[in-house]
Backbone bond lengths (Angstrom), bond angles and torsions (degrees), N, CA, C in turn:
res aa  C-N    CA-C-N  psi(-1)  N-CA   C-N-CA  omega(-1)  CA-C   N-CA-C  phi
1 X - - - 1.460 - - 1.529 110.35 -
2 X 1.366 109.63 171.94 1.679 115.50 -170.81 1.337 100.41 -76.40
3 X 1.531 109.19 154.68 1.569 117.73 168.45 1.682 96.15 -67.12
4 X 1.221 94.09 156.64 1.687 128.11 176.87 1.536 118.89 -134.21
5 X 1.670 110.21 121.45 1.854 107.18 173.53 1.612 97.95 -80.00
6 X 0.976 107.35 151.93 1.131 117.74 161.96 1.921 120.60 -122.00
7 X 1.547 114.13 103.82 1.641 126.00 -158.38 1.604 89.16 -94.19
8 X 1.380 97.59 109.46 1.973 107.87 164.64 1.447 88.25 133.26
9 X 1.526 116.54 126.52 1.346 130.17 153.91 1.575 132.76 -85.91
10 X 1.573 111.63 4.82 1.009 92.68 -138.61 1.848 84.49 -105.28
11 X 1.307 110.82 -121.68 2.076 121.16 174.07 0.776 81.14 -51.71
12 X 1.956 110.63 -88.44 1.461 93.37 -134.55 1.242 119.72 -66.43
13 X 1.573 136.18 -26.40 1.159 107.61 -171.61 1.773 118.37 -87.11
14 X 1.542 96.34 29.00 1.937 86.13 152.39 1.449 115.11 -97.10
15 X 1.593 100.65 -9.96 1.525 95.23 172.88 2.009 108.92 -86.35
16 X 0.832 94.11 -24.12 1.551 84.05 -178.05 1.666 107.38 -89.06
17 X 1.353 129.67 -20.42 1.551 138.47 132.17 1.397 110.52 -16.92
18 X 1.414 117.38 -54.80 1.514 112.91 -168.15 1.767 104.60 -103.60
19 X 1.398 120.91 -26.72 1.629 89.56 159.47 1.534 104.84 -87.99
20 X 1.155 154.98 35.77 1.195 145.32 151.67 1.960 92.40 -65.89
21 X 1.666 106.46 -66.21 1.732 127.09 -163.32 1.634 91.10 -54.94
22 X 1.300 113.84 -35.30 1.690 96.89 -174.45 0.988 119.68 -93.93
23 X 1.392 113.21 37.75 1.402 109.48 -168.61 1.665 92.81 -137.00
24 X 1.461 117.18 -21.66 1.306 125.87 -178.33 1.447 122.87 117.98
25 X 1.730 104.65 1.35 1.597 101.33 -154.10 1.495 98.72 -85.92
26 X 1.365 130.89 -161.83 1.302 133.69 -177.65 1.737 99.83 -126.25
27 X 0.565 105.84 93.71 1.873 101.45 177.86 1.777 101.09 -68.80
28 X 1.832 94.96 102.52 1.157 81.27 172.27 1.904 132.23 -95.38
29 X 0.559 107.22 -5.75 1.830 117.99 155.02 1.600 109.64 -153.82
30 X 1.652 109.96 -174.61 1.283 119.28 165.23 1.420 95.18 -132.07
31 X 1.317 99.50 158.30 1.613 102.85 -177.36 2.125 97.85 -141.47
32 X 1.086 113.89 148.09 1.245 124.85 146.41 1.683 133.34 -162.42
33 X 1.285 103.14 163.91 1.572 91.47 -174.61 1.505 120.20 -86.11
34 X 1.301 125.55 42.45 1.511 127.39 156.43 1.229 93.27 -97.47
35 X 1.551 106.26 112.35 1.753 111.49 165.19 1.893 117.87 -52.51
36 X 1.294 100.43 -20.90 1.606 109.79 -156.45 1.999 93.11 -78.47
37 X 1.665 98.98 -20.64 1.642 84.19 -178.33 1.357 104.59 -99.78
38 X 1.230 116.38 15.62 1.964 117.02 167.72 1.636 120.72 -53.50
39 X 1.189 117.35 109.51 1.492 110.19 -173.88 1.661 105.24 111.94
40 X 1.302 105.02 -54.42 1.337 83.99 177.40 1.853 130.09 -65.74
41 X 1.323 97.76 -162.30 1.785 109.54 -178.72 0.942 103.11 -134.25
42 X 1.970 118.73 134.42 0.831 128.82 113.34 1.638 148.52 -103.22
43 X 1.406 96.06 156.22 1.581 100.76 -145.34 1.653 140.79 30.71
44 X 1.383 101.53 48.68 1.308 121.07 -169.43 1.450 116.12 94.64
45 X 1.111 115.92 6.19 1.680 114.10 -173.12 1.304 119.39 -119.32
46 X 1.381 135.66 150.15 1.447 134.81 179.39 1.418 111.16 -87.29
47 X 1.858 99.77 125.79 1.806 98.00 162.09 1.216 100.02 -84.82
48 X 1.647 114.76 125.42 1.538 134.63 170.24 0.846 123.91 -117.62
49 X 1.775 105.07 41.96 1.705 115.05 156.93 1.531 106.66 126.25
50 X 1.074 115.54 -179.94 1.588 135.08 171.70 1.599 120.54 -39.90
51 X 1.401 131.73 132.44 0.861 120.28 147.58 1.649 147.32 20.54
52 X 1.232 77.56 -74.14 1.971 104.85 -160.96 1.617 108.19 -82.02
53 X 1.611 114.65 -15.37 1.084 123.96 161.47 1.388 126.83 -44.49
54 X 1.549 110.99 -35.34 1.362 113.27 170.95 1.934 117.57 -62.24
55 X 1.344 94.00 -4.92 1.992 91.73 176.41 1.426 89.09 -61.20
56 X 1.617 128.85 -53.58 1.527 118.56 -136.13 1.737 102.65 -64.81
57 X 0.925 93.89 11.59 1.973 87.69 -168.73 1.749 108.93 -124.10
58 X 1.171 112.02 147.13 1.923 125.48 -149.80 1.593 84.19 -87.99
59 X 1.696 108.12 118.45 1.355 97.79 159.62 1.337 124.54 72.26
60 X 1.484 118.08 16.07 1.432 121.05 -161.65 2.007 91.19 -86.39
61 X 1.999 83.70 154.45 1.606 95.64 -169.50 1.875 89.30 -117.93
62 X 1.440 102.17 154.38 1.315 108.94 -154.76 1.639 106.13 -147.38
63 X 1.015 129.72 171.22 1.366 146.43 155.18 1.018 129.29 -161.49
64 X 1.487 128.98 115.68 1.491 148.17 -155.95 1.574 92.09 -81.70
65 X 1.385 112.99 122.76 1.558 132.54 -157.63 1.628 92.01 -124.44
66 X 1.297 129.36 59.89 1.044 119.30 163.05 1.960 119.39 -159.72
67 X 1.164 89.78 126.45 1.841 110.08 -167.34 0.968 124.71 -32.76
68 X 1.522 106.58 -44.75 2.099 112.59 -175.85 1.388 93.42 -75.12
69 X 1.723 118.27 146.89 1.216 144.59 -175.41 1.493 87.58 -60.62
70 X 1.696 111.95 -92.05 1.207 150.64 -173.20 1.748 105.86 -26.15
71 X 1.151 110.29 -24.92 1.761 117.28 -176.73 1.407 105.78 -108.89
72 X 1.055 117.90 -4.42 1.671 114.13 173.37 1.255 107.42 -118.17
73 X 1.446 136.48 -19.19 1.459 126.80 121.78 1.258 142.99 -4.94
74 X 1.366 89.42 -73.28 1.569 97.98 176.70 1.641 108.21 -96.27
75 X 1.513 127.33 25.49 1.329 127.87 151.93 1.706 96.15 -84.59
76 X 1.140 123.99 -61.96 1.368 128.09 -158.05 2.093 114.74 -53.65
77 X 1.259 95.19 -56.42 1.204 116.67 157.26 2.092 117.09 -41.04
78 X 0.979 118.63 -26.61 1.699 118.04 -153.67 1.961 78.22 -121.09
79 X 1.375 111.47 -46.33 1.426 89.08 -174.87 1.288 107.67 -114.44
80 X 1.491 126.40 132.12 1.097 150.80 -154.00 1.788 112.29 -114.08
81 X 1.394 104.96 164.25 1.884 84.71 170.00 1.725 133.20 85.26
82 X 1.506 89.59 -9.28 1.478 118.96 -153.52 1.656 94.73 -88.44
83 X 0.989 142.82 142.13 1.236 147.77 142.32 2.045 114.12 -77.25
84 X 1.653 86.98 81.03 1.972 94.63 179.61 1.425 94.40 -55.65
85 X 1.170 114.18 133.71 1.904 120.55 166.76 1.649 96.81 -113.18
86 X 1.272 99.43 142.76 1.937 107.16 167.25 1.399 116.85 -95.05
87 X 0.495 129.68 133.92 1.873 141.75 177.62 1.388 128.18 -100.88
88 X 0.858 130.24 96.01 1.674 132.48 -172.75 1.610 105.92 -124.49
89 X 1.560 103.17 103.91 1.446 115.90 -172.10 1.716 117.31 -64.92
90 X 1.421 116.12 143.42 1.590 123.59 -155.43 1.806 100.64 -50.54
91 X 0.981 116.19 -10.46 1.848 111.08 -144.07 1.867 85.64 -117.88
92 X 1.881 125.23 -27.37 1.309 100.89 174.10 1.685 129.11 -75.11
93 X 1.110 148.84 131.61 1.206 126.32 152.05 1.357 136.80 -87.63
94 X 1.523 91.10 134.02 1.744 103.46 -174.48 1.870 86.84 -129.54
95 X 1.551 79.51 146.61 1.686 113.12 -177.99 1.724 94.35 -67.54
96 X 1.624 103.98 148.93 1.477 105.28 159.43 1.600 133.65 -67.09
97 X 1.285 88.34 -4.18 1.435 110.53 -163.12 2.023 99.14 -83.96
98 X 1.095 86.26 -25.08 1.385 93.24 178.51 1.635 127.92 -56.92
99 X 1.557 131.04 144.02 1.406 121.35 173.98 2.041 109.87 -104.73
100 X 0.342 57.07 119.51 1.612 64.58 178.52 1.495 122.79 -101.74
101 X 1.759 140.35 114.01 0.951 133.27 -125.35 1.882 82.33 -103.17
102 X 1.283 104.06 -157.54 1.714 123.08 171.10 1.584 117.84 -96.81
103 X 1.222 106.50 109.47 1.809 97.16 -178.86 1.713 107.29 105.65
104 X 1.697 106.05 -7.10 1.472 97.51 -178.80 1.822 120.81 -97.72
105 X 1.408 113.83 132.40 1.305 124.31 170.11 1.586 148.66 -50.55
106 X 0.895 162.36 44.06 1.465 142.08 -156.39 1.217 122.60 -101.48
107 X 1.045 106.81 120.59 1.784 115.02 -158.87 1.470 106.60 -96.16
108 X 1.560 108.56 -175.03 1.621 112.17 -148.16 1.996 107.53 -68.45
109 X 0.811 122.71 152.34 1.759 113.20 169.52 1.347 113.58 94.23
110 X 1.816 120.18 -16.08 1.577 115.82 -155.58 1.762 100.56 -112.33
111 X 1.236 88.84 133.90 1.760 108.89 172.85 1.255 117.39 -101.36
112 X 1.401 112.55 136.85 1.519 140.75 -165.01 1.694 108.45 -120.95
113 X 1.275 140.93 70.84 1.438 130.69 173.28 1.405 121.70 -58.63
114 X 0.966 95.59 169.65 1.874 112.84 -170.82 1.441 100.43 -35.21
115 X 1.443 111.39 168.40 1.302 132.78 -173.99 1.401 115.35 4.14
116 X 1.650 129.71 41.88 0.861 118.04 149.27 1.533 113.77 -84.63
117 X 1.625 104.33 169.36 1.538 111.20 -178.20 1.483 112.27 -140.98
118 X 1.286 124.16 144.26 1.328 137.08 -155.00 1.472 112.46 -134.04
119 X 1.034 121.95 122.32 1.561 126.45 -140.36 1.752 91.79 -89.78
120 X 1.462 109.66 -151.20 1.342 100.36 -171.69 1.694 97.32 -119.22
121 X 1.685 104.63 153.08 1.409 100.15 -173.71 1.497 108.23 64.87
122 X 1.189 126.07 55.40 1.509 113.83 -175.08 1.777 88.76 -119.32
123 X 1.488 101.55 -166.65 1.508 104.12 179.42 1.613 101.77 -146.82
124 X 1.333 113.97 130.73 1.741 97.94 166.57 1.706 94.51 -157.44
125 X 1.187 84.26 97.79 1.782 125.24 162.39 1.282 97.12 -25.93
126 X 1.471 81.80 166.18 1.613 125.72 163.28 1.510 119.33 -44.39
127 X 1.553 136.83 119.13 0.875 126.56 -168.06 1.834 141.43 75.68
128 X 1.426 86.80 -35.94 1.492 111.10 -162.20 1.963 106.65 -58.79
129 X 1.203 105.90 159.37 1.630 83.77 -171.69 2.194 93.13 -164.80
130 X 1.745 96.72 131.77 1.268 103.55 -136.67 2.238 78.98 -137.93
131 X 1.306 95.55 105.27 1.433 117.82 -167.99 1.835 89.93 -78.10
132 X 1.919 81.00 169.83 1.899 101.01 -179.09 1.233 112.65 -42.26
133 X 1.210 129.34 144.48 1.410 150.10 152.07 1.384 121.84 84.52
134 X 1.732 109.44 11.74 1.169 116.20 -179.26 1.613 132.69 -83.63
135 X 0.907 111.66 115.38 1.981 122.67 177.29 1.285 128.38 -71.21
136 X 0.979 99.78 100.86 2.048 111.79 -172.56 1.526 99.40 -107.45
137 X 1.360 88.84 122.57 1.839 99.69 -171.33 1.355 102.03 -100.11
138 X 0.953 116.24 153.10 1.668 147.34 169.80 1.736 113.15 -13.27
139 X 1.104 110.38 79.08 1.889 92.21 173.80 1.813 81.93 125.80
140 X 1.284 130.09 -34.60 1.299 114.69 -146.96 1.739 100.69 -78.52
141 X 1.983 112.27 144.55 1.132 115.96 174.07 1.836 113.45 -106.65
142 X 1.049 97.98 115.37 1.854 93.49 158.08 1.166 113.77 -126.52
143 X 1.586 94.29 135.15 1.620 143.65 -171.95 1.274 110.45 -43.40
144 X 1.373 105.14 160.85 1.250 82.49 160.69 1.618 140.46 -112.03
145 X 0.616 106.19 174.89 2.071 112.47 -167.11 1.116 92.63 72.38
146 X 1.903 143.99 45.68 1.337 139.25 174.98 1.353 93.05 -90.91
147 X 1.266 130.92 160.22 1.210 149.40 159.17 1.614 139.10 -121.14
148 X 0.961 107.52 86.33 1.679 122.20 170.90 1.476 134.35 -53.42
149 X 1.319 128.47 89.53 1.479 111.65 -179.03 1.486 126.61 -79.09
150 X 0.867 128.81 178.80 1.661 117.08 -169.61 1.725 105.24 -56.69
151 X 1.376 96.35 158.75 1.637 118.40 176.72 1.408 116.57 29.87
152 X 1.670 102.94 52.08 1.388 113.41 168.69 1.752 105.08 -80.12
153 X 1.236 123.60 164.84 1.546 123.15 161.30 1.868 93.84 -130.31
154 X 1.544 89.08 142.72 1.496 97.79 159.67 1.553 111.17 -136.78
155 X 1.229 108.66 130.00 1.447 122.19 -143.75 1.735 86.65 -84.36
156 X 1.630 101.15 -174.85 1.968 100.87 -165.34 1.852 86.82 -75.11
157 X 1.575 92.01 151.03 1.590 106.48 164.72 1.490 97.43 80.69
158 X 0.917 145.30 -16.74 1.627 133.57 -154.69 1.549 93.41 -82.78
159 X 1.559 107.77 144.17 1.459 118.24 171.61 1.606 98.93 -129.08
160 X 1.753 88.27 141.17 1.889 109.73 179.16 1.621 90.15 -116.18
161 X 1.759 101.87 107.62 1.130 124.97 150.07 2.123 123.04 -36.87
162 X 1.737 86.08 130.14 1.873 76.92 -172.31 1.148 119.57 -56.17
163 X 1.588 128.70 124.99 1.618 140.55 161.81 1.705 98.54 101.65
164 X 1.415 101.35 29.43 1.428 115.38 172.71 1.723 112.36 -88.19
165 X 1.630 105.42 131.65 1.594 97.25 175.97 1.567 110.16 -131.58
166 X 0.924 112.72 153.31 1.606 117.10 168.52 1.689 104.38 -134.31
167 X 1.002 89.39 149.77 2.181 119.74 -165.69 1.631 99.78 -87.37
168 X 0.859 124.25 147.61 1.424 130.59 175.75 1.404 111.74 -48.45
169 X 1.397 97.43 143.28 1.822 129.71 172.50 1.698 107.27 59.74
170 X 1.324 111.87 39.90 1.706 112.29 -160.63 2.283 77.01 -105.38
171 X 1.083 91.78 176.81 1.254 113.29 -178.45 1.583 114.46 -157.03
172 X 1.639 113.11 134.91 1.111 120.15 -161.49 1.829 97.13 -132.05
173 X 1.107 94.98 122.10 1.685 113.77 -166.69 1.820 102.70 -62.39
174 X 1.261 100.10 -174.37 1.972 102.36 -169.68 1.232 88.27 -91.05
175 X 1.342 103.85 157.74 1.731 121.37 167.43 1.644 108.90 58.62
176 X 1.422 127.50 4.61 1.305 109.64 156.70 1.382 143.12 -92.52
177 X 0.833 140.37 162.38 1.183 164.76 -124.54 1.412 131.49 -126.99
178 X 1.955 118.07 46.46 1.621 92.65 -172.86 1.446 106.92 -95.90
179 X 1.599 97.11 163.73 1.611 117.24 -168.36 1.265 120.57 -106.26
180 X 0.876 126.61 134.57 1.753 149.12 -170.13 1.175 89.61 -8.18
181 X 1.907 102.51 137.65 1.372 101.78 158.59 1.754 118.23 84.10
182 X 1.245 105.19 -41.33 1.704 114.52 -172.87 1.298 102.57 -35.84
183 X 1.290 128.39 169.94 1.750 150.36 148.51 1.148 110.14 -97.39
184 X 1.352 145.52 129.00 1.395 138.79 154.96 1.471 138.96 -96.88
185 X 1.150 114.45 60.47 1.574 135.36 -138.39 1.446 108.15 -80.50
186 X 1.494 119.70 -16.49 1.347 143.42 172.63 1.681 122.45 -136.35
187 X 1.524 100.14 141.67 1.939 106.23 152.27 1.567 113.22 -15.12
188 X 1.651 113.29 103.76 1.291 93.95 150.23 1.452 118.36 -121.51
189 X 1.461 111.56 167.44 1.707 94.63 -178.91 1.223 100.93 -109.62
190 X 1.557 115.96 -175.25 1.118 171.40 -96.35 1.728 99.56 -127.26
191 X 1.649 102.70 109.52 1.306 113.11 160.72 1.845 101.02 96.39
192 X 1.155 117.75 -0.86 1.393 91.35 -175.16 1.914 113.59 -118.11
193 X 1.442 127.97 -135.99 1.607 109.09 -173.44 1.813 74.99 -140.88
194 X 1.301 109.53 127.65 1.249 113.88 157.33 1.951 126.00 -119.22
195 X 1.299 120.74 128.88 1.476 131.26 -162.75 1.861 87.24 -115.61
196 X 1.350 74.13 172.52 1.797 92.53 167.35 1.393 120.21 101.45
197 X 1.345 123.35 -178.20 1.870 126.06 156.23 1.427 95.31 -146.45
198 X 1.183 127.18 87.75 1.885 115.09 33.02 1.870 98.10 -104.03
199 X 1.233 113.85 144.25 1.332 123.11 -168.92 1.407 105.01 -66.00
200 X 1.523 112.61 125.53 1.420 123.13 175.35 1.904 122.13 -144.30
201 X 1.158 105.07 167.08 1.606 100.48 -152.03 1.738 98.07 -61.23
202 X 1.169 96.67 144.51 1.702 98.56 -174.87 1.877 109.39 -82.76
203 X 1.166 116.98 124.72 1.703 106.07 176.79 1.573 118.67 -76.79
């Protein structure tokens, strides 16, 4: 299979390091912009510099290896040209029925049912498991051991805190925020941090 950069030094991208290998690909470097991790390795591999390094190369295929919504955003956005590849590790199952965006993850243990769809640059962890008819927007991360019941939406940017669940047909606004554990038993909107069972805005 084709070499692959892999952008983020840090966790996650030793986990997305290893479904890249279980999948067959060749990770051919990692790159990020903390100068201080230049030289070093992760998971056996050399960071050889910045980011943006991946322009110098024809056609290079990539995956932005890093957790915060809001910072892998504005990786995708700043570097252009990129061939986003999706990754869905040998051991999760996802339905065929499924759409799967550019740049999005699914790591080992996590289930994807029918006609759900998964935006681009998204994240869905370890374990985590995301029932029929559900809409995962662009940027959004769920945790892992999160739990999705059918025809949830999670709007762009939204993160599901680990062992986080929401109940069918609930909707979770852009850029929010639920926290470990929460229930999502209702509509929430957009931009704020919700805790609790039933999940509500945190003061």
């Amino acid at each position: 299979m084709r070499d692959v950069f892999v952008l983020g030094a840090g966790g996650h991208g030793k986990v997305v390091i290893a479904t890249l290998k279980a999948l067959g690909y060749h990770v051919a470097t990692v790159l990020d912009d903390d100068e201080k991790l230049w030289g070093t390795k992760v998971s056996g591999i050399t960071v050889a510099g910045p980011m943006d390094v991946v322009r110098e190369y024809k056609n290079p295929s990539a995956v932005i290896a890093v957790g915060v919504n809001e910072t892998r955003r504005k990786i995708a956005r700043r570097i252009e040209g990129v061939d986003w590849i999706s990754a869905v590790h040998p051991s999760a199952i996802v339905d065929p029925s499924v759409r799967i965006g550019p740049g999005t993850v699914v790591f080992a243990g996590a289930v994807v049912q029918p006609d759900s769809v998964l935006g681009s640059h998204a994240i869905i962890n370890t374990g985590a498991t995301v029932d029929h008819d559900c809409h995962i927007g662009n940027f959004v991360h769920v945790a892992p051991g999160c739990n999705l019941a059918g025809a949830v939406t999670l709007k762009e940017g939204s993160f599901m805190g680990i062992g986080s669940r929401a109940v069918p047909d609930v909707t979770v606004g852009a850029w929010t925020t639920v926290g470990a554990g929460a229930t999502i038993v209702y509509d929430l909107p957009g931009g704020i941090t919700a805790v609790g069972t039933p999940a509500r805005p945190a003061r």
